[in-house]
Structures are given as C-alpha cells and as structure tokens.
DRENBA-347839 format. One line per 4 residues: their letters; for each residue x, y, z of C-alpha. Coordinates in Angstrom, 1 decimal, decimal comma, always signed. Each point is the difference from the previous one (the first is absolute). Layout:
a = X Y Z; ...
// end
This chain:
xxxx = +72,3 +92,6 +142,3; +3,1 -2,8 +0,2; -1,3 -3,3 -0,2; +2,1 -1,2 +2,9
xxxx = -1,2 +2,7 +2,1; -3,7 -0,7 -0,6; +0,8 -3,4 +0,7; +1,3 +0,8 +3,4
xxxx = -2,4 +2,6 +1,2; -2,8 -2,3 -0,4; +0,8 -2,1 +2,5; -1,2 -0,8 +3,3
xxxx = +3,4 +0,2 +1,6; +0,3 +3,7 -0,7; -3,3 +1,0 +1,6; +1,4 -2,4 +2,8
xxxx = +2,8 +2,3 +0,8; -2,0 +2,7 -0,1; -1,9 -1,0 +1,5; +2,5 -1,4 +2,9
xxxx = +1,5 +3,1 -0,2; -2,9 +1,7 +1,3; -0,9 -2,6 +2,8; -1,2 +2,0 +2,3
xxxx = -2,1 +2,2 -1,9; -1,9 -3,2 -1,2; +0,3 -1,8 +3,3; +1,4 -2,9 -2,5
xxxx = +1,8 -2,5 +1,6; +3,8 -0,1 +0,2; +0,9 -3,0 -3,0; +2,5 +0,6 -2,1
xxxx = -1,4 -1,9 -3,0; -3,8 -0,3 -0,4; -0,9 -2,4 -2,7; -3,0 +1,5 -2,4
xxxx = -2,1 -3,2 +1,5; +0,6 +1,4 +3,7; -0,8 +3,4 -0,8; -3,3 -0,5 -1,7
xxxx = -0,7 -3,0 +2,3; -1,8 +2,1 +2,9; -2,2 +3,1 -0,1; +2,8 +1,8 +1,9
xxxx = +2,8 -0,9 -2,6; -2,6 +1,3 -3,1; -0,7 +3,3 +2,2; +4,2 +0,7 +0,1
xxxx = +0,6 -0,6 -3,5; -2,7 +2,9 -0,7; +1,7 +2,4 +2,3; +3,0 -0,6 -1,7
xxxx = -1,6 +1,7 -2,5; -0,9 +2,9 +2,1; +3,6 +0,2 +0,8; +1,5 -0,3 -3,8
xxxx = -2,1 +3,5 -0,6; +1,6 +1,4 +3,2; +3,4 -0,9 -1,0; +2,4 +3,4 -0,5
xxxx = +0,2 -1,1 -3,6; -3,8 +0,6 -0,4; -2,6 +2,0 +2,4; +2,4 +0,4 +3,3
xxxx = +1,6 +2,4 -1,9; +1,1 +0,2 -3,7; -3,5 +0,4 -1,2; -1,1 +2,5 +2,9
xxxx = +2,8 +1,9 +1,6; +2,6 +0,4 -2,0; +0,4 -1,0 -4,0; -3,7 +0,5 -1,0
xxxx = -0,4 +3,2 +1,6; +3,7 +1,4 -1,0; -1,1 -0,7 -3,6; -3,4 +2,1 +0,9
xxxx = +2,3 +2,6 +0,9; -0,6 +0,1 +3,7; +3,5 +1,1 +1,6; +2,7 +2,5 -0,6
xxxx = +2,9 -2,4 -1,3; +2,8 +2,3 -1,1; +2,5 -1,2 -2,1; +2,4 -1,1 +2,7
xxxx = -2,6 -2,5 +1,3; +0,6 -3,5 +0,1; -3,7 -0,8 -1,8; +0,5 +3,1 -2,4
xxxx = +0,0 -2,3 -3,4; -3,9 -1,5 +1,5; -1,0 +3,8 -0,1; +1,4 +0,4 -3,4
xxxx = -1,6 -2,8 -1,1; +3,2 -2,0 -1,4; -1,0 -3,3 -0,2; +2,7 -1,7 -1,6
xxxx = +2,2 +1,3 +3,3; +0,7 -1,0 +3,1; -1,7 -0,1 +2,6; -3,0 +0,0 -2,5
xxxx = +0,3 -2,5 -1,8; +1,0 -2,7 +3,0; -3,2 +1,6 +2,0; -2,5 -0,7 -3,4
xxxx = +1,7 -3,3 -0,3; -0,8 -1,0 +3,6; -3,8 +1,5 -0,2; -0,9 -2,4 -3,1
xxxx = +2,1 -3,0 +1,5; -1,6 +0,2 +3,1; -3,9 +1,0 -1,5; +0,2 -3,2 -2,1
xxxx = +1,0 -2,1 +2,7; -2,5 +1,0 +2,1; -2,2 -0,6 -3,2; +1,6 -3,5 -0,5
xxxx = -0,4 -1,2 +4,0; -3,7 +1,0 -0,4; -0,7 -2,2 -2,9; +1,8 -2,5 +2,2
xxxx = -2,1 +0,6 +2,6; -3,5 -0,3 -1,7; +1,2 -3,3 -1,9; +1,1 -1,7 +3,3
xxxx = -3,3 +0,9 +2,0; -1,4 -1,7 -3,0; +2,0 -2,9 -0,1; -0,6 -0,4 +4,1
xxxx = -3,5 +0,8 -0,2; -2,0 -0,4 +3,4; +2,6 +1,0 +2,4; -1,8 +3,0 +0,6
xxxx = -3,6 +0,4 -0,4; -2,0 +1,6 -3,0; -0,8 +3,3 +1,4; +3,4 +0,4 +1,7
xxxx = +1,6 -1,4 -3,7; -2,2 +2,7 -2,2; +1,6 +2,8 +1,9; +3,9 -1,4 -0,1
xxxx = -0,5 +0,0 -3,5; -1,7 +3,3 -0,3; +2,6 +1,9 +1,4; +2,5 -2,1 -1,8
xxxx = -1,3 +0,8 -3,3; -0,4 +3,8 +1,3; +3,8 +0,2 +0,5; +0,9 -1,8 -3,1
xxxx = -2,2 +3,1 -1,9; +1,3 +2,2 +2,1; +3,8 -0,7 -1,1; -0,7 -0,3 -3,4
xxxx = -1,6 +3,3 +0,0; +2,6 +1,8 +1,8; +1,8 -1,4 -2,5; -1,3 +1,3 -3,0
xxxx = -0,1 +3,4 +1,6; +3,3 +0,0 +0,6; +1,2 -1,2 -3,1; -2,1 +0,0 -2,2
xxxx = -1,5 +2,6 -2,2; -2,1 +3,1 +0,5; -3,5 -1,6 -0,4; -1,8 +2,5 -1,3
xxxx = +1,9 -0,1 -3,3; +0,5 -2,1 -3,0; +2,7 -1,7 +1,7; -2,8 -2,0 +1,9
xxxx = -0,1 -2,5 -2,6; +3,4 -0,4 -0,2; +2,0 -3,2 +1,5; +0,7 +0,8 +3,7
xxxx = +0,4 -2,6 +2,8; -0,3 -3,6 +0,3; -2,9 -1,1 +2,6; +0,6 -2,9 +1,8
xxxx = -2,9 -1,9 +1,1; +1,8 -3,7 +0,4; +3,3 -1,4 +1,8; +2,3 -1,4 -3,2
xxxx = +3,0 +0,6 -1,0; -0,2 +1,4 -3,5; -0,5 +3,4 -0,9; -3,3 +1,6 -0,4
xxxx = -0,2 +2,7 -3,0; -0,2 +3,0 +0,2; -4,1 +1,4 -0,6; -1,2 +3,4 -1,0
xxxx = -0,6 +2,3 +2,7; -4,0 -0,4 -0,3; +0,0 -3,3 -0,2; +1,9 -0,5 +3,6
xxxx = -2,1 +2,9 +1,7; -3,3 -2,6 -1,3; +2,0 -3,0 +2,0; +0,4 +2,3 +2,7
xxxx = -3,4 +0,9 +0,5; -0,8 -3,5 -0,6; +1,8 -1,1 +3,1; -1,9 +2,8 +1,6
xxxx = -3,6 -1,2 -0,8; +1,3 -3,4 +1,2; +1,4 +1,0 +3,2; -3,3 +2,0 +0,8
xxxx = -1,9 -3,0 -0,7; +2,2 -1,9 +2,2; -0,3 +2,5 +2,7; -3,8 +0,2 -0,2
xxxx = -0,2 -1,3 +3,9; +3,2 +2,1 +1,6; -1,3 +1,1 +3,2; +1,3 +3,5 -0,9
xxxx = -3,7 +0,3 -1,5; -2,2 -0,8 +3,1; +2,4 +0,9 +2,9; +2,6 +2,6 -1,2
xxxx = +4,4 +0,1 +0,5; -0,4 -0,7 +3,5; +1,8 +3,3 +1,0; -0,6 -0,8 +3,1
xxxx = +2,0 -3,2 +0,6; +2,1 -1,7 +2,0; +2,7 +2,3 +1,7; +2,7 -2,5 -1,0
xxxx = +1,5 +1,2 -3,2; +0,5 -2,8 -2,0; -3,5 -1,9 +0,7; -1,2 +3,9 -0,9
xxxx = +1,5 -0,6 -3,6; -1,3 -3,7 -0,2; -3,8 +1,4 +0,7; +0,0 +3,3 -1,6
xxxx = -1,4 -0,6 -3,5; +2,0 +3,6 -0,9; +3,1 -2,2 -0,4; -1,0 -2,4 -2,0
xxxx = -1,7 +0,7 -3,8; -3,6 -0,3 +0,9; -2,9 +0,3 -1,2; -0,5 +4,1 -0,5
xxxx = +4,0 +0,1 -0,4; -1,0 -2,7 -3,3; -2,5 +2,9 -1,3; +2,3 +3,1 +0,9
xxxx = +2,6 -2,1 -2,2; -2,6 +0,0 -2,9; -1,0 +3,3 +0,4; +3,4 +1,3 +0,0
xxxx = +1,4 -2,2 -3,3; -3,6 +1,0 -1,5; +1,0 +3,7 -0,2; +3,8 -1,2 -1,1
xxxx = -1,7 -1,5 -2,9; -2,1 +2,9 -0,8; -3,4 -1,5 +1,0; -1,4 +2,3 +2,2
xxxx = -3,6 -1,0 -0,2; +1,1 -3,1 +1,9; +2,2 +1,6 +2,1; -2,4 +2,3 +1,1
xxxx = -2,7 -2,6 +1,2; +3,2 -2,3 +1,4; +1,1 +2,9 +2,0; -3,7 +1,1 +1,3
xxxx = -0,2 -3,4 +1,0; +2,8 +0,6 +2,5; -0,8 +3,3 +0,7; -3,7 -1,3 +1,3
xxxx = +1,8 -2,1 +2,6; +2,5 +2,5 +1,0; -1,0 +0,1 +3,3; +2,1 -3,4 +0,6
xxxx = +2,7 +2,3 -0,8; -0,6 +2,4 +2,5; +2,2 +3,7 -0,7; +2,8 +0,7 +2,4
xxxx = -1,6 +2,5 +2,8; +1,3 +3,5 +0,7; +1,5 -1,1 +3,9; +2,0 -2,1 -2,7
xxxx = +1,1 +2,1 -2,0; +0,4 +3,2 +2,1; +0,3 -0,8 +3,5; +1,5 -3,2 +0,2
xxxx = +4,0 +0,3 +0,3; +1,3 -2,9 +1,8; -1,6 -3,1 -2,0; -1,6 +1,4 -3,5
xxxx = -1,6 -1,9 -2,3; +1,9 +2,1 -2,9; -0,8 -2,8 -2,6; -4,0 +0,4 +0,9
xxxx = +0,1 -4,0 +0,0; -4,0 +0,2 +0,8; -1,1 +1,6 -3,3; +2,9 -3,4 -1,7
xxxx = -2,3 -2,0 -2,3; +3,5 -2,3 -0,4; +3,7 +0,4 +1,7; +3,0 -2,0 +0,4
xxxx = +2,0 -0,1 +3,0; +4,1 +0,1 -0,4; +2,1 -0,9 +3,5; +2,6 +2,4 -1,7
xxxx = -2,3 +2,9 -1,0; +2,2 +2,2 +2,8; +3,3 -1,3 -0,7; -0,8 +1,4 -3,4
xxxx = -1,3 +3,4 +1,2; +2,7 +0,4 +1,6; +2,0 -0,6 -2,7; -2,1 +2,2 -2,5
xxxx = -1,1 +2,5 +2,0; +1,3 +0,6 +3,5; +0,9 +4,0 +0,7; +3,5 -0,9 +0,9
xxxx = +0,4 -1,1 -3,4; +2,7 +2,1 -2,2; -1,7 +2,3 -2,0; +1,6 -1,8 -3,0
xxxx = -1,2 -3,2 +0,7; -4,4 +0,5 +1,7; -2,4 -0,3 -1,8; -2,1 +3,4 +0,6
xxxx = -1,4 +2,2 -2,1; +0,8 +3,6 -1,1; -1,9 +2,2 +3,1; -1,1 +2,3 -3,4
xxxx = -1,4 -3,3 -1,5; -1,7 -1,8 +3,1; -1,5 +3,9 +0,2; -1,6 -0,1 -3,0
xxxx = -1,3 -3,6 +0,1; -1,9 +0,5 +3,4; -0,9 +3,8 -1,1; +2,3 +1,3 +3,2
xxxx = -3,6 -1,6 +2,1; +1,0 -0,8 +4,0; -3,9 -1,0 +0,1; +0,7 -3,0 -2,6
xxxx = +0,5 -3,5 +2,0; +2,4 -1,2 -1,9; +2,0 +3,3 +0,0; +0,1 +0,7 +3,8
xxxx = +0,6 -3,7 +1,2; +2,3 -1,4 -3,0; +2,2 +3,1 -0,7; +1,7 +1,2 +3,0
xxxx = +3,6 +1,9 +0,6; +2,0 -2,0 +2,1; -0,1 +1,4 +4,1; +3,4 -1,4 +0,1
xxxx = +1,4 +3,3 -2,4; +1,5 -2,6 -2,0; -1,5 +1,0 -3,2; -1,7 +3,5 -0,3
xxxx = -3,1 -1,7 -2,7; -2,1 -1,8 +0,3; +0,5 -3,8 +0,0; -2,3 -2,9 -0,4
xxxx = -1,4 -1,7 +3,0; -3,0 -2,5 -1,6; +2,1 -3,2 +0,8; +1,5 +0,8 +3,5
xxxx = -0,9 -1,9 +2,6; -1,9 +0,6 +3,1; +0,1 -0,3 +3,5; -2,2 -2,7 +0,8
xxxx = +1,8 -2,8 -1,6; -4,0 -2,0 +0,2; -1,1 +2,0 -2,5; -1,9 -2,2 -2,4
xxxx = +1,0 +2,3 -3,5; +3,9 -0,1 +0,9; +1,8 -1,0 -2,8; -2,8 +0,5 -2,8
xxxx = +0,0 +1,8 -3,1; -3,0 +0,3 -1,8; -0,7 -1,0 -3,6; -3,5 +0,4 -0,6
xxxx = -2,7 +2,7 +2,0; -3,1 +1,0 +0,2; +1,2 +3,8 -1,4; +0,9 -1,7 -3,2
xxxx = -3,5 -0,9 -0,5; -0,9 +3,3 +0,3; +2,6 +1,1 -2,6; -1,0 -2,4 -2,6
xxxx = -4,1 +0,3 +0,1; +1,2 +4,2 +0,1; +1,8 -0,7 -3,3; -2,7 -1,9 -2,0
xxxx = -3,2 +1,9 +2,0; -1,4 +1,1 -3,9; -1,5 +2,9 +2,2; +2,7 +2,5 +1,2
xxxx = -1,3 +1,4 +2,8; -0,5 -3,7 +1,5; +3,4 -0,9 -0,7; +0,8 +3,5 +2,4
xxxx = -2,4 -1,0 +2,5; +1,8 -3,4 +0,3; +3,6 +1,5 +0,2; -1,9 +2,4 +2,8
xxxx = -0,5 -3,3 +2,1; +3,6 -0,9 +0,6; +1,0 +3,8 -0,4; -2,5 +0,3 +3,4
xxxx = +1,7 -3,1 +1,9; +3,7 +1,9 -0,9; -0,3 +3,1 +1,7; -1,2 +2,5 -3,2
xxxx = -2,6 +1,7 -0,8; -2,3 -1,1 -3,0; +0,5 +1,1 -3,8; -2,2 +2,0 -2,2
xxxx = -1,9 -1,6 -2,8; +1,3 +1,5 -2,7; +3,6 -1,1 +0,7; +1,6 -2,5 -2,3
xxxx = -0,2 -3,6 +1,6; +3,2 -0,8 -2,0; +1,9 +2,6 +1,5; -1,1 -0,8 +3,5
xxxx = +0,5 -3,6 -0,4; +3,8 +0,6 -0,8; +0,7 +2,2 +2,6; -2,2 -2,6 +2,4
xxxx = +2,3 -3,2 -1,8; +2,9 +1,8 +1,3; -0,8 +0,7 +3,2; -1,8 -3,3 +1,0
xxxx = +2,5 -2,7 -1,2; +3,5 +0,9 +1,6; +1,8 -3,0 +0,4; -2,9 -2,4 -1,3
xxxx = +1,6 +0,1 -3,5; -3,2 +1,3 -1,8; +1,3 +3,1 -1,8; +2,0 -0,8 -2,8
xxxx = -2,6 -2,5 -1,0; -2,3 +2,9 +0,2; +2,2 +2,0 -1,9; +0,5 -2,6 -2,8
xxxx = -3,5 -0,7 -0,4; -1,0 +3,2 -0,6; +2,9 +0,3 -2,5; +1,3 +2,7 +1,3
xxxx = +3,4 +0,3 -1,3; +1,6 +3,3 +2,2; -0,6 +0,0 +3,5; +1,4 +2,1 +3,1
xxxx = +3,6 -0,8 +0,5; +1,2 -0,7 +3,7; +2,9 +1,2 -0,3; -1,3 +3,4 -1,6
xxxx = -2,4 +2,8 -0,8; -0,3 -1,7 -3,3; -1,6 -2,4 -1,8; +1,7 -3,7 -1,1
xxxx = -0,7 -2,1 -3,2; -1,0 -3,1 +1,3; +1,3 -3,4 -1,8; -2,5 -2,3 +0,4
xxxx = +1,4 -2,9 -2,6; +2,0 -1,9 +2,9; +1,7 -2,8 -1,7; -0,6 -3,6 +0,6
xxxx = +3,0 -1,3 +2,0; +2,4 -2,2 -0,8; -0,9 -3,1 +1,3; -3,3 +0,1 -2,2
xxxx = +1,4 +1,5 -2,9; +3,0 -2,5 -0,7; -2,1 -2,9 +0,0; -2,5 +1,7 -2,4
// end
C-alpha cells in the first residue's frame, strides 16, 4: 500500500468528511472541520465516528454493491453477459482489463481504509478514555474489532488463495492491526486467518453484555427509519453476528469441529431471527420484505441501494447491458419450483412486457416508504448457520435434517436421507445468496474449478488467482 496513502487514510479528517458527507444519516452536526479532540470529546462525537464505519462497508466500492450485486456475483457466474456487454471482461475473468482491474483496485483501496479508520478508531477511544462509559465502550470496540476481521477476511477470500490447499501457507495479505504509515508484510494465509479469529474471540469478549443476548434485535422498533437502524442490533456486528463470523471463517479454514459447535450456538438462538412468514412471501405484493430482513443476523443499509438496482437490474434495461440470468439457467438453479420463496417473490417477468424473462426484483423498493428494511442488504443470516453446521454434521442424515429446516421456511418440501448433503448444499448456496455476494466464495472454497456459465449451457473454468493490484504491488 503507498506510504502516502496510508498516511492520509489514517486520519481523522477523512472519517470527518465522511462522515459530514453523511450528516443526516448520523444526525452529525453541520461543521465543516471537526478536530479529532471535538469528535472524541462527547459520547455523541465517539458514537458518529463508529457509524462511519458502518457507512465505509456500505460504500458502492465495498457491500452497497461491488461485493453483493454486481462484481462478486458476475465472477460466480450469476448473469447472462454476452460478449457485447459492457462488464463482459468481469465474466471472463480478465483481471488485468478494464473495468476489472479499476473495480479490484477500488475494493482493496477502500477495504483497507475502512481497516485503517478502525484502528484509528479503537486507538482514539483509548487515548479519550471515559467519554463514554465501560459497558457502552466494550461494545464500540467489539463491533469495531468485528469489522476490522470482517474486512480482512473478505479480503483474503477475495484475493487470496484457495484455503484448502498448500497455498495456505504461502505469503498472502498484509493485516493491519495499527494506524502507521509503513507497510506491513505480507503473512501466510494461515497465519492471517489466526489474527482474524483472534479479533473475533476479542470482539465476542467485548460484546459479552450486548443486549442482543437478553432482549433480542428489537424488530419491533421505532417506526422512524433511521432511529430503527440506530436500535436494531441486526445493523450493527453484534454479539451472534461475532459468532456467525467465526463460524463461517471456521469452515473457510477447514475446521469444522468448531464450526459446527459455533454455528449450533446460533442456530440455538434462532428464534431472535425469526423466518420470513408465508403472507410474506406469497401474499404480500405491495410492501414485501424480499430481503427476509427478520431471519438478518447482520445487514448494512446503503441510501443508494435503488439507484443501483436500477442501474443493474431494472426491466427496461437493454438486454445488452441487465444483469439477469439465462431463463434456462435461473430454471435449473431453483429446479423450475413456483413453491420456492425466493423463486416466486425475487424472479418475476416484468408486467410492463418490457422484457419477456424473468428479471430480478430482491432490491426494489416498496410502497410504504416507512418500511424499516428499505435499503438493506444482508451479509450475514440465520440460513447460513444452517448451511455450515449441515456441512460439518459428521452424521449425514443430521446434516439433511438441518438443510430440511430452512428448506421448510422456503416453500419445499423436505429431502430424503440418503441424498448427498453436498449436492444439496450447492444447489441451496445458489439459490439463497442472490445478490449477498456468497457464491463465488462458496465456489472457491470448495475448490471447485468449473462451474455453470451464465452466459451458457456450459460449464466455465474459473480463475481464482486474482492479482494483487497495483497500488500494493508497486510498493512491494
């Protein structure tokens, strides 16, 4: 990373304007320059520098879109891009092209800054120590800890090796776990997925009081929007979104024994993360809860979430330029099933006759513009759980009978004992995470090196080895 660049991300002023830049959101007060004193002078100025955070993962760069609606899930394969499309070379996988390389670029610049302002964040609350009390201290830390793990891991999936092979123990990344302006090296893959869980246990420790435990998300909040987000632990990395994190890097690094007993952990609160209800899913057509924001163990919220549906997705789109799937494809992914939740409300054919497929509809908005889970996208749910503890069960037929529970609260019917919980989990990782950016990883982890190609009946050869970019490299 360029020295001069570290040296200017770490400081206050650029969480500042983000933090100005998203006033209203953060109900900060309109100063242009807020010194680092001011800002971690009152429990109010500690308590916007943390959603700043919040907002660095739901930058466009990062979570509002690069790593869940479009670039992650083109690489997975997701859409029909046909050669004449403007994002054909993502699809192809040609990293050293444009727009590629300048969307890879902006994903690490923008995951290591967010890294860097949360190392800038936990040393100031320490240097201003007291201005907000212990409890309230242990839990702005927690989470801040929770992101910085959850970055680096991203990270790693992203670009760094396939786990599960010899290249584990290979140089990978640098972890950042300090505000300076030199370079950190670069560590072997096994040795950054250790700090990574190490931020983990410390942000569960930290977290050991979040009210999450006693009193649940609060679901049923306030019915104005942005005090909803303030009070709904969903939205900010709490204490079971801590141990669905550990469960989910646990089964990245091939531990399953702990991944198993992380992800019954969740699994034996789940009913904090209620499913989404059939009136939801079925009946409801005005306001629809098409995310299933209930069953969200932890989400982000993006102000331009439909600005970039629009952009991505919208039926009046050119064919040449949606993102939508092959009709064959999106077929075979949901087995052809109307009864399947995420079929029938997700996947619809425009009324309009603009398009005569099926387009996607997860990130439109609704009606009622009070709804509470408008512009959310979820990166973490209770069906993951499910997925994981299915994957390590040592017993098959208890790995089938968990994959039965969130087959149940989707509309299908339940699978036989004797089918393979691999296959199953495939066909359920495709269906589940459209638009949450969970496939490819999938896909990776499992080393599986040919997988359905949107854009035909065929299979691709995946390129996993995506190439550190520039900016790192150079200075390397």
């Amino acid at each position: 990373m360029k020295r001069n660049y570290i040296k200017l991300m770490v400081l206050v002023s650029a969480t500042v304007a983000l933090l100005n830049s998203c006033k209203k959101y953060l109900d900060v007060q309109p100063e242009d320059k807020i010194i680092e004193t001011q800002l971690f002078s009152t429990p109010q100025g500690v308590k916007s520098v943390l959603n700043g955070l919040y907002i660095d993962l739901s930058k466009n760069q990062l979570y509002g879109e690069n790593l869940s609606l479009s670039t992650i899930e083109i690489f997975a394969q997701r859409y029909n891009i046909p050669s004449t499309h403007s994002l054909t070379k993502i699809a192809n996988y040609a990293y050293a092209d444009e727009p590629v390389r300048g969307r890879l670029e902006s994903i690490w610049t923008n995951a290591y800054t967010g890294i860097l302002n949360v190392n800038s964040f936990l040393e100031n609350i320490e240097k201003y120590k007291g201005v907000v009390d212990a409890k309230t201290e242990a839990i702005y830390k927690g989470e801040a800890l929770a992101i910085r793990a959850f970055l680096h891991f991203d990270l790693m999936r992203l670009y760094g090796p396939r786990y599960s092979t010899v290249d584990s123990t290979k140089l990978s990344l640098p972890y950042y776990e300090a505000t300076k302006s030199s370079i950190n090296p670069l560590i072997p893959a096994n040795e950054f997925i250790a700090k990574v869980l190490i931020d983990l246990s410390a942000a569960e420790n930290l977290l050991a009081e979040d009210h999450i435990i006693t009193d649940g998300i609060n679901i049923a909040g306030p019915n104005n929007v942005a005090d909803f987000l303030k009070n709904n632990r969903n939205y900010r990395f709490n204490y079971y979104a801590v141990k669905g994190l550990q469960a989910r890097v646990s089964l990245y690094r091939g531990d399953k024994t702990s991944a198993l007993k992380i992800a019954k952990d969740v699994i034996a609160v789940a009913d904090k993360f209620k499913w989404t209800t059939v009136t939801n899913a079925l009946s409801e057509k005005q306001n629809p809860d098409r995310i299933f924001s209930t069953e969200m163990i932890f989400g982000i919220t993006n102000t331009q979430l439909y600005t970039s549906h629009t952009a991505l997705y919208d039926p009046s789109i050119a064919d040449g330029t949606i993102l939508a799937p092959l009709t064959a494809r999106l077929n075979t992914v949901f087995e052809s099933n109307e009864n399947d939740y995420r079929f029938n409300l997700n996947w619809q054919i425009p009324s309009t006759g603009v398009k005569p497929f099926r387009t996607f509809y997860k990130y439109t908005d609704v009606i009622d513009k009070t709804k509470s889970f408008r512009f959310t996208i979820p990166l973490l749910k209770i069906s993951e759980m499910y997925f994981i503890a299915a994957e390590c069960e040592p017993v098959s037929a208890n790995g089938i009978a968990l994959l039965n529970i969130v087959r149940s609260n989707r509309g299908l019917t339940p699978l036989a004992n004797t089918v393979s919980v691999n296959t199953e989990l495939r066909k359920e990782y495709q269906k589940e995470f459209f638009g949450e950016g969970q496939l490819f990883y999938y896909y990776k982890r499992m080393n599986i090196t040919a997988i359905p190609n949107g854009s035909s009946t065929s299979n691709i050869t995946v390129n996993y080895t995506i190439p550190m970019p520039l900016s790192e490299s150079q200075y390397r």
